[in-house]
C-alpha positions in Angstrom: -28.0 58.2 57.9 -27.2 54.5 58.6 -23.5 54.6 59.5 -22.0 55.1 63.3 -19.5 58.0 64.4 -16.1 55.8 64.1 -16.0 57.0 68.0 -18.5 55.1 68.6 -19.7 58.2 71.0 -21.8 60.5 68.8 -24.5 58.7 67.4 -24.6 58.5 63.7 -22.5 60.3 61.3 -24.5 62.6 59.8 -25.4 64.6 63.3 -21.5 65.3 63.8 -21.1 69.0 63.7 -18.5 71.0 62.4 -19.2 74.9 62.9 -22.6 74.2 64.7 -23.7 72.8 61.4 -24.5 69.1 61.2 -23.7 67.1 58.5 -27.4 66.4 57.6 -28.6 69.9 58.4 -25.9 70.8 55.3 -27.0 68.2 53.5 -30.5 69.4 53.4 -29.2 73.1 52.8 -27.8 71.5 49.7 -30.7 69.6 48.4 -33.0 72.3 49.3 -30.5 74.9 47.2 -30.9 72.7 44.4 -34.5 72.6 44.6 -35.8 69.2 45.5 -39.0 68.8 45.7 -38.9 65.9 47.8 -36.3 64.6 50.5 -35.2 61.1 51.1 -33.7 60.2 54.1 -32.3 56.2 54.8 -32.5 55.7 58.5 -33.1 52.7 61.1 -35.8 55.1 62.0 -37.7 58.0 63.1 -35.2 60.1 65.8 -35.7 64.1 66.9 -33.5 65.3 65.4 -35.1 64.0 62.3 -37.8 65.2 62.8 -36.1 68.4 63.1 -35.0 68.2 59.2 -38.4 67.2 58.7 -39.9 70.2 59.9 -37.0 72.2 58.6 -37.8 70.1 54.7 -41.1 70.9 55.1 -40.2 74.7 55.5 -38.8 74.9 52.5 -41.2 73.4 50.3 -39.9 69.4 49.8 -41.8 66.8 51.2 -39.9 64.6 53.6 -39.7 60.7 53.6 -37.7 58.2 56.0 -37.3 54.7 54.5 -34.5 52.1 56.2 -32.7 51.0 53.0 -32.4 51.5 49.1 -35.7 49.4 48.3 -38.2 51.4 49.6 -36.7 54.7 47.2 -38.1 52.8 43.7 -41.7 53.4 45.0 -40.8 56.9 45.6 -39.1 58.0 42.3 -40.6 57.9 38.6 -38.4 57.3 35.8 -39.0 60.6 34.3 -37.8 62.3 38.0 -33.8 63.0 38.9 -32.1 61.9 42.2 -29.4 64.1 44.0 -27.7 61.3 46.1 -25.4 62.2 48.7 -23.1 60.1 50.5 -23.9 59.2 54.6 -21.0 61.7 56.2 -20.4 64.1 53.1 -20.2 68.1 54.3 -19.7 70.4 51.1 -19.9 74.3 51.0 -23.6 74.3 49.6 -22.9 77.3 46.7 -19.7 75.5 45.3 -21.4 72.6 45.5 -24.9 73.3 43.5 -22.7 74.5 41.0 -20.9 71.2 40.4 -24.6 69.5 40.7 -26.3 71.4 38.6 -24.4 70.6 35.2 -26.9 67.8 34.4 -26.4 64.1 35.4 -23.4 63.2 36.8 -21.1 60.9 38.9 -18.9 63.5 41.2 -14.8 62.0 41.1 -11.5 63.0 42.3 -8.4 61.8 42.2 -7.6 58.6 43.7 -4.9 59.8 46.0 -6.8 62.5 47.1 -10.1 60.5 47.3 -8.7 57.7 49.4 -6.6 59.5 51.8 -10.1 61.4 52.5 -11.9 58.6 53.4 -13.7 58.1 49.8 -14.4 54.8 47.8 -12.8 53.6 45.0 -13.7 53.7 42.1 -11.1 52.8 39.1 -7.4 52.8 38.9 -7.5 56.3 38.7 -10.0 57.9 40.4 -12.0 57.7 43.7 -15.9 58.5 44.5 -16.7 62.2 46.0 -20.0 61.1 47.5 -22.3 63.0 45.4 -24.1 62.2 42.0 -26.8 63.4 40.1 -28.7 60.5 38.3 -32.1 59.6 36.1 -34.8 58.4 38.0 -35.0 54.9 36.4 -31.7 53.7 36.9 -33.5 53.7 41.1 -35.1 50.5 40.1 -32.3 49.0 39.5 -32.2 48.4 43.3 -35.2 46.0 43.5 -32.4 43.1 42.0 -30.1 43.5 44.4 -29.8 42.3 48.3 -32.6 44.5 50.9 -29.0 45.3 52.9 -26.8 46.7 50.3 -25.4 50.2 50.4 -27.7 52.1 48.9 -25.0 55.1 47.7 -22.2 52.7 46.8 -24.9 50.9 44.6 -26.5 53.8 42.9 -22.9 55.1 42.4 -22.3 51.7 40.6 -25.5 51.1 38.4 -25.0 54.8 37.4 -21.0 54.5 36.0 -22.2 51.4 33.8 -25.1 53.2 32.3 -22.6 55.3 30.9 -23.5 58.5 33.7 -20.7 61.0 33.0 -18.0 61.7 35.2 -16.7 65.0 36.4 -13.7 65.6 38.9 -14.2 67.9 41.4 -11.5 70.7 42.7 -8.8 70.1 45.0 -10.5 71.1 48.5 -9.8 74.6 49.0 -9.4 75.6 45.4 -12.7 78.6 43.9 -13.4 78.0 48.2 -14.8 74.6 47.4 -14.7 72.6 50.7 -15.6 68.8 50.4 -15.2 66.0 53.3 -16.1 62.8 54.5 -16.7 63.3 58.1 -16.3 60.0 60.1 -15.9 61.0 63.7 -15.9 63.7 66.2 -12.2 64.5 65.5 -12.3 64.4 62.2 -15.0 67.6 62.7 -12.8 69.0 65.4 -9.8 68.9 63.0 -11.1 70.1 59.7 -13.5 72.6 61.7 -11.0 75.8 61.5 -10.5 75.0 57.9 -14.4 75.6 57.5 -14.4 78.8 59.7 -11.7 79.7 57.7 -12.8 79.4 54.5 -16.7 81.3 55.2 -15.5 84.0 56.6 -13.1 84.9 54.1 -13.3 88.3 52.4 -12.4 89.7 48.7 -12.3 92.9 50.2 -9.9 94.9 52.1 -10.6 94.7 55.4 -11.0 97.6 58.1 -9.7 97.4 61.3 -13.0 96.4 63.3 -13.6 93.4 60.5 -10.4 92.4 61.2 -10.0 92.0 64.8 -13.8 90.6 64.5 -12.4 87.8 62.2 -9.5 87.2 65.2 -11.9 86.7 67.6 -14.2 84.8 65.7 -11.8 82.5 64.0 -10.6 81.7 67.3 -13.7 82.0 69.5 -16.5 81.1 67.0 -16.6 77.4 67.1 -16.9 77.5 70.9 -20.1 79.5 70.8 -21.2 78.0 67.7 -21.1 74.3 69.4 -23.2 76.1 72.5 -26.0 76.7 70.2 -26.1 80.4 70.8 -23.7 81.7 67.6 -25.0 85.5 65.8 -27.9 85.6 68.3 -26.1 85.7 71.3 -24.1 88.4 69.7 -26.2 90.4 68.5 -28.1 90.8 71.8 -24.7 92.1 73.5 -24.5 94.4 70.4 -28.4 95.6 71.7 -27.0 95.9 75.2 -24.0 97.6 74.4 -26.2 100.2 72.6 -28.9 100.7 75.3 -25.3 101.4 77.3 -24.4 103.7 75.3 -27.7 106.1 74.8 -27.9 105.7 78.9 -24.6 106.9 79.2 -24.8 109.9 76.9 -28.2 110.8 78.6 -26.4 111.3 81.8 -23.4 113.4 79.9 -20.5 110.7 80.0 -20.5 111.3 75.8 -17.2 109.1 75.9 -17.9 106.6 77.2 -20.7 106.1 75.2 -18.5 106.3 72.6 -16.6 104.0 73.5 -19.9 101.7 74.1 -20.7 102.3 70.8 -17.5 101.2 69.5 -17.9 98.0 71.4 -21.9 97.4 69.9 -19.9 97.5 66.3 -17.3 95.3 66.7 -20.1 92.9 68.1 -22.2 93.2 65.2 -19.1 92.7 62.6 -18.5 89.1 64.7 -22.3 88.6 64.2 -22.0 89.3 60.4 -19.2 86.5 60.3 -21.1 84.2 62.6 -24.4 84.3 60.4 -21.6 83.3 57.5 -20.9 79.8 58.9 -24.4 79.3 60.0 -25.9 80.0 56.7 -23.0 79.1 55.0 -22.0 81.8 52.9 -18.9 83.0 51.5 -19.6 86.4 51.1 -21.3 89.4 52.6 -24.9 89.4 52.0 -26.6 91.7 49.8 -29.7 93.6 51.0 -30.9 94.8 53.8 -31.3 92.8 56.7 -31.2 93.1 60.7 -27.3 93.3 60.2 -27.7 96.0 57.9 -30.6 97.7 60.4 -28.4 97.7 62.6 -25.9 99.7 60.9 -28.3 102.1 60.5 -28.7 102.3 64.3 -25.2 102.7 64.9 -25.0 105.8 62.7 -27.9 107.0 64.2 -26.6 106.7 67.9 -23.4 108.5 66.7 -25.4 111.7 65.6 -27.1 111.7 68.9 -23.7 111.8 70.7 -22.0 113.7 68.6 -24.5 116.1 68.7 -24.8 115.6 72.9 -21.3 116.2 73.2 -21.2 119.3 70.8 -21.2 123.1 72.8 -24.3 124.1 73.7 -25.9 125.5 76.9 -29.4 124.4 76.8 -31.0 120.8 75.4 -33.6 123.5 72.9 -30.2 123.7 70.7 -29.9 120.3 70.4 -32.4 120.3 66.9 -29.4 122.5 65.7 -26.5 120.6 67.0 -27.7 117.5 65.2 -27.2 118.9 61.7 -23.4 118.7 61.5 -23.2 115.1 62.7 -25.9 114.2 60.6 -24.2 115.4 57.6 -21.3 113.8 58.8 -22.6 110.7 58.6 -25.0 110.9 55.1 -21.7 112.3 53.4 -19.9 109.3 55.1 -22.5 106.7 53.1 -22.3 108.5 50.1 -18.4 108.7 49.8 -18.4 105.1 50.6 -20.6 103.9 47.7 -18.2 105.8 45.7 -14.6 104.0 44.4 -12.8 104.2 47.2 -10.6 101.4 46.4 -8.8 100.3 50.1 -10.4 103.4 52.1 -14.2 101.8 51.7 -13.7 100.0 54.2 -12.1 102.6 56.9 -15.0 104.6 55.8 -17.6 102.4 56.8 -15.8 101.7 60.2 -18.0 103.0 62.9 -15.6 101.9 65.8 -13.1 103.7 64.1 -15.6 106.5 63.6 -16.7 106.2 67.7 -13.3 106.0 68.2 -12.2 109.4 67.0 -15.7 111.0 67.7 -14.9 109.8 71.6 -11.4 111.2 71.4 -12.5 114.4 69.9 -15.0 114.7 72.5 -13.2 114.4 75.2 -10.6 117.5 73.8 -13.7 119.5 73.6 -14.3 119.3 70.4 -16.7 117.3 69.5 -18.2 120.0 67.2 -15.3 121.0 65.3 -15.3 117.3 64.0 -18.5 117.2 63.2 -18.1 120.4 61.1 -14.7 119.9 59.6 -15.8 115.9 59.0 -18.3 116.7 57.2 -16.3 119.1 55.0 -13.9 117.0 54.5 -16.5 114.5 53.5 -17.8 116.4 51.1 -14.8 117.7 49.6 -13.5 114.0 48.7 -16.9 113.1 47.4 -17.2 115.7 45.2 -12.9 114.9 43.9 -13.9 111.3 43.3 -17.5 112.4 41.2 -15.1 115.2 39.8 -12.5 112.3 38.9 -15.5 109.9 37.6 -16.7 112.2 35.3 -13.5 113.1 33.6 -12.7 109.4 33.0 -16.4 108.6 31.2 -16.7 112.2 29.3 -16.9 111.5 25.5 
């Protein structure tokens, strides 16, 4: 963490952000992903938000040490340890990159063309550094011969390649959704920072219609909110409000429009599910239950409770039997979607679609002949595609 921002306006390097991540903060995702049990950091000295990592280190398990130059690390590291070195500036997608770590000691390469036009050092004729190496622990006191001021990376990198260290070649950027840059300066965040949204909140899957106009609005609104420091949380407590909206609105008989509240609260929540992506950095949806998933639940739950508000029915004591339909609705709805649904999984586990149609029902007047004939229809398709299943695996 020795190098300046080439702009000369943000400090070091490493706090540069790109998708309200900083370059250290990654960094430390990485090593801690790879699990280090200690963390070395080379700085002038002790600032916030290093003491921020620090804490954040500490957290996780690693002990946490700040030493100004490459000296200092042969006290810290036995011969029989190894050393994950990452270059001052290097932001890599943490999963891609543990697994190009992990395949025992190693000097990360890449092409030269590739390498130099990103900002990377030499190396050969043919190939240029990628910032990141895995190396034995004695080769670290190699550093006590050489000059208190040299680069500490460049130098490791070197003593490392003439030991005989291995050399692998990383993917093109981009390619198995490895992303890998040297980040220099505020612009160069800026401009490789839609590449990054891009790249977390991909998806494998077919997308519905509320994940998709969640990824429009994210992709084009994320980075603002992530740079304010609010991201998923901020989200996620509109989501709240829009639901609170919604059970106050259906209290009072406008069914509707809580729909259409509800509606809202999802789409909310599907940004917050892609937000918490680039946070965390993750490529994927996560597995497991967590407030996202919680929250999921609640949405189902709120739709039962309108659907069954807006359902015929003189007096509120009917309203234990005007919750059945709905709630079948809705436990059919989960079962047919952890079925093979191929393309339609994702329709079915729309609930702004759902809240959509319920609302639109609902204001016809027939809010309970979709809950009813829903839930048929529900079941009739589950039990085709288990009907379907078990013909293809009978003996």
């Amino acid at each position: 963490m020795l190098e300046p921002a080439a702009d000369g306006e943000h400090g070091a390097r490493a706090f540069l952000r790109i998708g309200g991540l900083t370059v250290a903060r990654q960094q430390l995702a990485l090593a801690l992903s790879l699990q280090c049990e200690r963390i070395v950091c080379i700085a002038p000295a002790l600032s916030n938000p290093i003491v921020e990592l620090q804490h954040l280190a500490e957290r996780g398990g690693a002990q946490f040490h700040v030493i100004p130059g490459g000296r200092p690390l042969v006290g810290l590291v036995t011969a029989t340890d190894e050393v994950i070195v990452l270059a001052d500036g290097l932001f890599a997608s943490t999963a891609e990159a543990c697994d190009l770590l992990s395949d025992g000691q190693l000097v990360l390469v890449q092409p030269i063309e590739q390498g130099l036009a990103a900002g990377f050092e030499r190396i050969d004729l043919n190939h240029a550094s990628a910032g990141a190496m895995r190396l034995p622990g004695r080769l670290v006191e190699r550093l006590a011969d050489l000059p208190a001021d040299c680069d500490t990376v460049s130098s490791l990198q070197r003593i490392a390649l003439q030991a005989g260290v291995r050399q692998r070649a990383i993917p093109a950027p981009g390619q198995d959704g490895l992303f890998w840059a040297l980040v220099r300066s505020d612009t160069e965040a800026h401009a490789i920072e839609p590449m990054w949204i891009r790249q977390r909140t991909r998806d494998t899957q077919q997308l519905g219609p509320s994940r998709a106009i969640a990824l429009l609005a994210v992709r084009g609104l994320g980075p603002a909110l992530l740079h304010a420091g609010s991201g998923a949380n901020a989200i996620l407590v509109a989501a709240l409000v829009s639901v609170l909206l919604a059970v106050s609105a259906g209290w009072f008989g406008w069914v509707a429009m809580g729909f259409g509240l509800c509606a809202i609260a999802w789409l909310l929540r599907e940004s917050a599910a892609l937000l918490v992506r680039i946070e965390r950095d993750e490529s994927g949806p996560r597995k497991g239950m967590d407030g996202l998933g919680a929250f999921a639940w609640l949405i189902d739950a709120l739709l039962v409770l309108l659907l069954a508000w807006g359902s015929r029915g003189d007096a509120m004591q009917a309203l234990p039997h005007r919750l059945f339909p709905p709630l079948m609705l809705f436990a059919l709805l989960r079962i047919l979607a952890a079925l093979p649904t191929g393309r339609w999984g994702a329709w079915l586990t729309d609930r702004a679609l759902m809240a959509v149609v319920a609302g639109s029902a609902t204001l016809a007047g027939l809010a309970s002949e979709f809950a009813h004939g829903g839930a048929i229809i529900a079941a009739a398709a589950a039990l085709a595609l288990l009907g379907g299943k078990n013909r293809l695996t009978r003996p």
